[in-house]
N, C-alpha and C positions, 0 to 999 in steps of 0.2 A: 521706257521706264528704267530708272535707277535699280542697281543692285541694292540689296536689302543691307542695312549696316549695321555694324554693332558698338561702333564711336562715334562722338563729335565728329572727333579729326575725319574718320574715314568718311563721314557723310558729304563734310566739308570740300574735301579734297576731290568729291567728285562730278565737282562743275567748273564751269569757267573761272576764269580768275575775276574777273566785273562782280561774280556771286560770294563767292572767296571771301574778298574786300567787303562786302556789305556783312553778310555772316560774322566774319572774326572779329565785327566791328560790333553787331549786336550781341555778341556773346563774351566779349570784354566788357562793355558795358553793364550787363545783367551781374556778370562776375564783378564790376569795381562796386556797382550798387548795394550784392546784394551775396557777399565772399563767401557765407555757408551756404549757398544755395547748391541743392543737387544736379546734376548734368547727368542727363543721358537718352538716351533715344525711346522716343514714348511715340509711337501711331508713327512709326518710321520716319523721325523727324527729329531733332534738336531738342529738346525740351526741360525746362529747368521749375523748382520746386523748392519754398521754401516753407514748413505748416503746411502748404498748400499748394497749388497752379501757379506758377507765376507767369508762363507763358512758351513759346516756341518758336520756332522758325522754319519755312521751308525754301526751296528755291525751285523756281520755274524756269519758263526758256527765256522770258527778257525781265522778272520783276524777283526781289525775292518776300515774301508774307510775313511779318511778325505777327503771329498772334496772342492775346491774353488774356480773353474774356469780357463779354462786354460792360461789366461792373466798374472797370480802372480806365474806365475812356469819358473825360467831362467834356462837355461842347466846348471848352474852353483852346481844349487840346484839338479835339478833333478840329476846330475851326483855323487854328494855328497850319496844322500839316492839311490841310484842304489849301489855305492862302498859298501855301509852298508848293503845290500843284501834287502830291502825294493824294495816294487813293485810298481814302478811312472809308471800311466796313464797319459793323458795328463793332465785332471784335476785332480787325484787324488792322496793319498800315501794309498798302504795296507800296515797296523801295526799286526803283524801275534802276536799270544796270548804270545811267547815266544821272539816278539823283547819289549824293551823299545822304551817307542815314543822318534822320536828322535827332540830334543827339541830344538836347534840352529834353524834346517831345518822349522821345522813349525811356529815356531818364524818367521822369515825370509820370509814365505808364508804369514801369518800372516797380516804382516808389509808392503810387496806388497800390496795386495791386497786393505789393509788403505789407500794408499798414492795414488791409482789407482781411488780410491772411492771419492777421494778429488776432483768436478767437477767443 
């Protein structure tokens, strides 16, 4: 079990480098999508907020979880990162240490979930 965090960075910083890369990659992303969004560690994990949930991130021993709620996932998408051999939950995607995140798909989650959050 990880030490408890109180930043990005430091949650970040404390796994492999393979997690590292997928992480700083989903949280630039969420950040270019989505610039006022809040950052900060919510159920001891990554998590960002704009209005509302936008979504989170954790890291495991070989995958790391994006989550966002099952609202911002259309079979469209999910069918997309299934063909690409990725593991969609209802609300999640696992990024295993050896795929690239794939970045239209999450973009796209992303960008639901903004436009859901607009009340």
């Amino acid at each position: 079990m990880k030490a408890v965090v109180k930043s990005v960075d430091a949650y970040i910083a404390q796994f492999p480098e393979a997690a590292q890369q997928i992480m700083n990659r989903l949280r630039a992303l969420i950040l270019l999508n989505v610039p006022e969004a809040e950052e900060k560690i919510m159920y001891g994990v990554p998590f960002y907020r704009h209005r509302d949930a936008l979504g989170g991130f954790a890291a495991y021993q070989s995958h790391v979880s994006f989550g966002f709620g099952s609202d911002s996932l259309t079979e469209e998408i999910a069918s997309a990162l299934s063909e690409k051999g990725y593991h969609v939950g209802k609300a999640t995607v696992q990024i295993r240490f050896d795929q690239s995140v794939p970045e239209r798909e999450i973009t796209a989650i992303v960008l639901t979930k903004l436009k859901l959050n607009v009340h």
